[in-house]
N, C-alpha and C positions, 0 to 999 in steps of 0.2 A: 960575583963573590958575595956581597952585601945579599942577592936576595937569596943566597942557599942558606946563608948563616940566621937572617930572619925566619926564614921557612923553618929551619930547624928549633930556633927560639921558643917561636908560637906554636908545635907542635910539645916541645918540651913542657910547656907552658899549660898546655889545656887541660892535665888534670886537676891541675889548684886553683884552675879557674872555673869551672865546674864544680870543686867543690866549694869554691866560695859560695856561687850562684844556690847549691844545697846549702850552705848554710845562714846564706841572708834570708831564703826561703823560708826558715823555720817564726820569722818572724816578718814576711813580707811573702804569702805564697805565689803569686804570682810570677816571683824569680823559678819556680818550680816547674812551672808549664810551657810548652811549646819547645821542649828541648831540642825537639829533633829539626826544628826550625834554626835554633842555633848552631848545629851543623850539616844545615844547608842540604838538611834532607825537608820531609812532608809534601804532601800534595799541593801546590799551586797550579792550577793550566790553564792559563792565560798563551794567551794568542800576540806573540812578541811586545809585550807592553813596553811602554814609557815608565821608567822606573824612575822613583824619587827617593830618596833616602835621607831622612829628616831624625837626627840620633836621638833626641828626648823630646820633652815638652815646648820646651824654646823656640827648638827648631821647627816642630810639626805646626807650632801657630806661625810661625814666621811664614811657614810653604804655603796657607790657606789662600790665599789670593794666586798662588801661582796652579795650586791646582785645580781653583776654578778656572781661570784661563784657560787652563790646557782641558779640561772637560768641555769649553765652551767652543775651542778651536777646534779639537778631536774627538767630537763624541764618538767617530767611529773606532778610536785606539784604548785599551785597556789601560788603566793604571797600578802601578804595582807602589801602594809606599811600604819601606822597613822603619823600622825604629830602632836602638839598641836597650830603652828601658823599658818595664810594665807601666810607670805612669806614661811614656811617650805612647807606648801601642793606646795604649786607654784613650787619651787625649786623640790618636790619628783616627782612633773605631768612633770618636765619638763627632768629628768632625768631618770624616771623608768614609766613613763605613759605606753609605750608598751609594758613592762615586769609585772607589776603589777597593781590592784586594790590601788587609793589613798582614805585615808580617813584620817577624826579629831578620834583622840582618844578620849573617852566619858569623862566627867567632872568624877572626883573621886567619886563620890554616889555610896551607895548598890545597887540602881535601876539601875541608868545609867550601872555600869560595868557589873553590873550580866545580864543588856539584852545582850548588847557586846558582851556578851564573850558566850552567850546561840545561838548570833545569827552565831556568827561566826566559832565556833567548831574550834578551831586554833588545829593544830599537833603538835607547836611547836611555842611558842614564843620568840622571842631575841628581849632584851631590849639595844637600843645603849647607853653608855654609863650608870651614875648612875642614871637611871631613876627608881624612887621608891614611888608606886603610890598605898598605901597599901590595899583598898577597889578592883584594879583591880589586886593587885595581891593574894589577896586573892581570891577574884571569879575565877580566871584562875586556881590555885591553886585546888580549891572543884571539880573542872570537871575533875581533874586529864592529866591538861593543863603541859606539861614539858617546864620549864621556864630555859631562858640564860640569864646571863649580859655578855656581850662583851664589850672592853675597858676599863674596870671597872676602878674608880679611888675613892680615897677617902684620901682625905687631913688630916695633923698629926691634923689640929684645926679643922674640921669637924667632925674628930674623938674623939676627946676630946668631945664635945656637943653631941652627939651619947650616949656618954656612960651614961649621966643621966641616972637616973629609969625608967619613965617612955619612954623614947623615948630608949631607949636601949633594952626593953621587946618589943616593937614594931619593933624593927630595928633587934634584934634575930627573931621575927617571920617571916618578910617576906625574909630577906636573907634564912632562912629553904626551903624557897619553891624552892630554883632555883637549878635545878640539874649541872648547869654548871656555873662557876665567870671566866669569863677570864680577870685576872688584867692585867694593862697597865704596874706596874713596881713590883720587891719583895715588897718596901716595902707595898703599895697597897693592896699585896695580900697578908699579914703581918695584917697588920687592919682591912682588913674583915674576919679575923679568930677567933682576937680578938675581932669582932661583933658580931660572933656569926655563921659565915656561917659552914656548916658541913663539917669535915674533909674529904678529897677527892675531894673537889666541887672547890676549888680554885684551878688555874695552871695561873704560870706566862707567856704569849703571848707576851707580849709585845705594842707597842702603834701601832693602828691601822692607825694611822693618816701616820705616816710614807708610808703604802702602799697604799696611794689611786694613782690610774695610771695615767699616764704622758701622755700627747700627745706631741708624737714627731713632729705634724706636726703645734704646738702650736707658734715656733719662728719664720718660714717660713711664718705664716699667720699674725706674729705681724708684721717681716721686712715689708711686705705688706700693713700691715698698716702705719708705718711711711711714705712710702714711698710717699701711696695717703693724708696723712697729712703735704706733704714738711718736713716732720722730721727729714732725715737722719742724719742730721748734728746737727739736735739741742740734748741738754741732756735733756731727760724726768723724771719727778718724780714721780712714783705713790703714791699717799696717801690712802690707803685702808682701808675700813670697819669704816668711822671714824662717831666721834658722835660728840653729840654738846657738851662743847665748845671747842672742837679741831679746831672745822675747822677756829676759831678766830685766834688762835695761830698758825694755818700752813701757814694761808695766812701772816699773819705778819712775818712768817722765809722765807716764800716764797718773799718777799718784799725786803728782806734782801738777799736771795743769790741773786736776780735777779742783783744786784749791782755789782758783781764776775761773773757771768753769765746770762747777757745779754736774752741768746735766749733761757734760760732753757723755760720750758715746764711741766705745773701740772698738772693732772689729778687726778683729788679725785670721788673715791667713797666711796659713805655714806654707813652708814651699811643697813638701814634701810627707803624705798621707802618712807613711809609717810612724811620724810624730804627733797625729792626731793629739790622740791618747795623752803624751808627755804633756804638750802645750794644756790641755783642757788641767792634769792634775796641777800644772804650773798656777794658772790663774785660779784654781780652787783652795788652793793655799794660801792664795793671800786672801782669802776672805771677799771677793768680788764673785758679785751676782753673776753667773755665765748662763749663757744661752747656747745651744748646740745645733748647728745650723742641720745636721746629717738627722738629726732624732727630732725634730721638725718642732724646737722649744720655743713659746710664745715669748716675744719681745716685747719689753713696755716699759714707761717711765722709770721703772725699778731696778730694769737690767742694767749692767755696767758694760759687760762686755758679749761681744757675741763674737763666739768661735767657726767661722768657716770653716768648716770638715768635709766642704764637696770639693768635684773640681768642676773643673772652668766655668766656674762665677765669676772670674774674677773684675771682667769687664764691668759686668754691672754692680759690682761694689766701687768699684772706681769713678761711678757715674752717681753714684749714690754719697759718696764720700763730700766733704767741705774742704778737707786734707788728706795728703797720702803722705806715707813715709814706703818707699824703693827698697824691700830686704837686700841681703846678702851682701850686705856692704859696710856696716859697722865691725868686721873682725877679718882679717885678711883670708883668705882661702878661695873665695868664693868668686869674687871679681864683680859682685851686685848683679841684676834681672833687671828684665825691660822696663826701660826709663820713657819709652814712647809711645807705650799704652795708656798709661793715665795722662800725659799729653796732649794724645790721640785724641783722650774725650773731654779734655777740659780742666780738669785737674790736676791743679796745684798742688807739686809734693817736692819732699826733702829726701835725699838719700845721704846714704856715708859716707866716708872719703876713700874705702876701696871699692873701685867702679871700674877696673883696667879694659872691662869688655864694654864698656860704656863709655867712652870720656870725648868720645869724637859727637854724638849724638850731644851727650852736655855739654859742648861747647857751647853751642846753638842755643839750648833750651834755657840756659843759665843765662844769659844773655839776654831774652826774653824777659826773664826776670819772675816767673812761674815753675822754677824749677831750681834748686838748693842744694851744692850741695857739703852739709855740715862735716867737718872734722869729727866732732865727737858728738856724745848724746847730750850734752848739756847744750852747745850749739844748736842740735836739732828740737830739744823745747823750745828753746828761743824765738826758732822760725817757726814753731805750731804757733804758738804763743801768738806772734804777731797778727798770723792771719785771722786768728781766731778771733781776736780784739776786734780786726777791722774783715768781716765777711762780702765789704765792698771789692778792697783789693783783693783778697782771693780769687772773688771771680774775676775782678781784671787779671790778673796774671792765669788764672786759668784758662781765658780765652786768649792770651797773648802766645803760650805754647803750644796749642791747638792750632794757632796762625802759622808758630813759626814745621808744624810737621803738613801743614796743606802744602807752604811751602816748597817742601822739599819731596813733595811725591812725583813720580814717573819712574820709580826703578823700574815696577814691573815692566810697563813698557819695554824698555828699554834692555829689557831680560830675556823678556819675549822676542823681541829684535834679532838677538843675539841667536837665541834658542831653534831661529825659525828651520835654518840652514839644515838644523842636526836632525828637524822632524820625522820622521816618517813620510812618508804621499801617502801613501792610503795603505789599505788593513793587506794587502798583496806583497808590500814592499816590507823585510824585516828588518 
C-alpha cells in the first residue's frame, strides 16, 4: 500500500522538481545539465560495477578512503559513484575521476530508478551514510541488487518519527533489503534493529569519518603558503564551511579580536560556491582589504581577509590555520560540518552549539580539550582569544585532538570486513 502511494507521490512530484532544478539553474547552471541522468536515462556501460552512492560533498570526502580500498582490492571491477548535488559531482570528478565513472542519481520515480538500476546491472551497491531512497531501493532490491549502508547513523529523535505506522512499514521494508548496516556507533546499531533491519545485517564499525587519509605533506605546503602570503608572523583564522548569517557575526568577532591582535589574518570559506559572490560584497562593505583566492589576488601584510572561492582547499587551510571556527552551527538548520577534519590535522577550533550531526564525534574531541564548542559568538571570541594569547596551548590542544581521532580509526577496516561477503569474485560473476 505505502509503496503505490509513494510511487504515485514522486511521480506527482517531478514536475516541480524539475522546475525547481530550472530555476535554481538560472543562478547556479550546473542544476541545468545532465538531466537525463536525473531520470535514469544517458549512456553509462560499465561492465556490473560496484556502485557507491555519496549524496553531496560530505559524503563523497567521507567515501575517499573507502573507494581507495575498493580500487585497491578490485582493480579488476568498475566503479560507479552518484552524487545528488553539482558541488558533490564536482568534488567526486575531482577526487575519484580517474578511478571511477561520475554520475547524478535518478530522481526517486518507479521510471527513473528502475531504468537506473536496468541500465547499470550494479554487483553491489553501498549507500554512504543514511541514504534511503525507497522506490531505488526497492528497484535494486527486484534485480536481486546486494545492498550496504556504511556509516550508518540514525538519531534517538529520528528514530522516534520512524516509528509512526506508516513510515515504520516503510522504513522495515527497505532496511530488509540491505544485506550489510555498518553503524557508526552501538547505539546506532541499536535503532536500526529496533527499525526493523534483520538480525545478522547490523555490525558496529565505527565512524568512518575518523579514517579518511592525511596528507602528510599537507603542513609543509601550507608553511609555503604563509610564507608567499608574508604570514609567518601573523595569526591566521580559518572560518570554514560557513553560511549566511555567520559570516555577519564572524566579521564582527573578527573586528573585535583585531583590537588584541593587530596582524591577525581571516580566511573564510563559505560552504557553498553560489555565495561566492555575496560573502566577497559582504567583507567589501565593511571596509576590509580582501583577497580572492579564485582570481589568484596577492596576499600581504596589508590584507585583512582572504576569501576562499575554490573547492577542496579546505584541508590545507586547516593546516595553515593557528584556529578554526566549524560553520553551520551558529543558527539552527544546518546541524554544523565536519568537526574531524581539522582535528584530523591538528587544529584547534570552536564550533556552535547546533552540531546535532556532530555531537558524538565532540564528545571525544571536546574532552581532549582542542575542540570548543561555544553557545554563541561572544563565547566563541573568547575561545579565539584565548588561544591566540597563548600559541603554545593551541598547539597542545591541537595535537591532543589529532591524538584523540588516531585513536578512534579502523572503521574502514572494519567496513571493508563487512563489505567482503557482498564483493563480487571476479569480472565473470554479476
Amino acid at each position: 500500500m505505502w509503496q503505490a502511494a509513494y510511487g504515485l507521490a514522486t511521480r506527482l512530484a517531478l514536475p516541480f522538481v524539475l522546475a525547481y532544478f530550472a530555476w535554481r539553474g538560472r543562478r547556479e547552471p550546473d542544476y541545468r545539465r545532465h538531466w537525463q541522468e536525473r531520470l535514469g536515462r544517458g549512456a553509462v556501460y560499465l561492465d556490473h560495477p560496484i556502485w557507491i552512492h555519496a549524496a553531496s560533498v560530505g559524503e563523497v570526502v567521507l567515501a575517499t578512503s573507502l573507494v581507495a580500498a575498493l580500487v585497491e582490492r578490485r582493480p579488476d571491477r568498475s566503479l560507479l559513484v552518484t552524487t545528488m548535488t553539482p558541488t558533490g559531482r564536482a568534488e567526486a570528478i575531482r577526487r575519484f575521476g580517474d578511478q571511477a565513472t561520475i554520475a547524478y542519481m535518478p530522481l526517486d520515480t518507479p521510471g527513473a530508478t528502475r531504468r537506473f538500476i536496468a541500465r547499470i546491472r550494479p554487483s553491489l551497491g553501498i549507500f554512504v551514510e543514511t541514504e534511503l531512497w525507497p522506490n531505488l531501493i526497492m528497484a535494486a532490491n527486484r534485480t536481486g541488487t546486494p545492498l550496504a549502508l556504511v556509516n550508518a547513523s540514525v538519531s534517538e529523535r529520528s528514530a522516534a518519527n520512524y516509528a509512526r505506522p506508516v513510515i515504520a512499514a516503510a522504513l522495515k521494508a527497505m532496511l530488509s533489503c540491505f544485506a550489510f548496516i555498518g553503524a557508526a556507533e552501538p547505539a546506532h546499531a541499536d535503532r536500526f534493529e529496533s527499525l526493523g533491519a534483520a538480525g545478522g545485517v547490523v555490525a558496529v564499525t565505527g565512524n568512518l569519518k575518523y579514517d579518511q587519509p592525511v596528507n602528510e605533506g599537507r603542513h609543509r605546503e601550507a608553511r609555503q603558503l604563509r610564507r608567499t602570503w608574508h604570514a609567518d608572523q601573523r595569526p591566521v583564522w580559518v572560518a570554514a564551511s560557513t553560511h549566511a548569517p555567520e559570516e555577519d557575526e564572524l566579521l564582527t568577532v573578527f573586528a573585535r579580536l583585531r583590537r588584541r591582535h593587530p596582524t591577525l589574518l581571516l580566511v573564510i570559506v563559505p560552504r557553498h560556491p553560489q555565495r561566492f559572490d555575496d560573502v566577497a560584497g559582504l567583507i567589501e562593505a565593511g571596509d576590509w582589504r580582501l583577497a580572492r583566492r579564485s582570481l589568484a589576488d596577492s596576499v600581504n601584510e596589508a590584507t585583512d581577509i582572504v576569501l576562499v572561492d575554490t573547492l577542496g582547499e579546505l584541508p590545507l587551510f586547516y593546516a595553515l590555520a593557528d584556529v578554526a571556527f566549524v560553520g553551520g552551527s551558529l543558527t539552527p538548520g544546518v546541524g554544523g560540518h565536519n568537526v574531524i577534519e581539522p582535528a584530523a590535522i591538528a587544529c584547534p577550533f570552536v564550533t556552535g552549539p547546533h552540531v546535532r550531526e556532530w555531537r558524538e564525534p565532540l564528545r571525544d574531541l571536546t574532552t581532549a580539550g582542542g575542540a570548543v564548542v561555544a553557545p554563541d559568538a561572544v563565547s566563541l571570541e573568547r575561545v579565539l582569544t584565548n588561544w591566540l594569547a597563548c600559541p603554545e596551548t593551541a598547539l597542545r590542544d591541537g595535537r591532543a585532538v589529532r591524538a584523540t581521532v588516531e585513536r578512534h580509526r579502523g572503521a574502514l577496516q572494519r567496513t571493508l570486513e563487512g563489505l567482503a561477503v557482498l564483493l563480487p569474485t571476479d569480472r565473470r560473476t554479476p
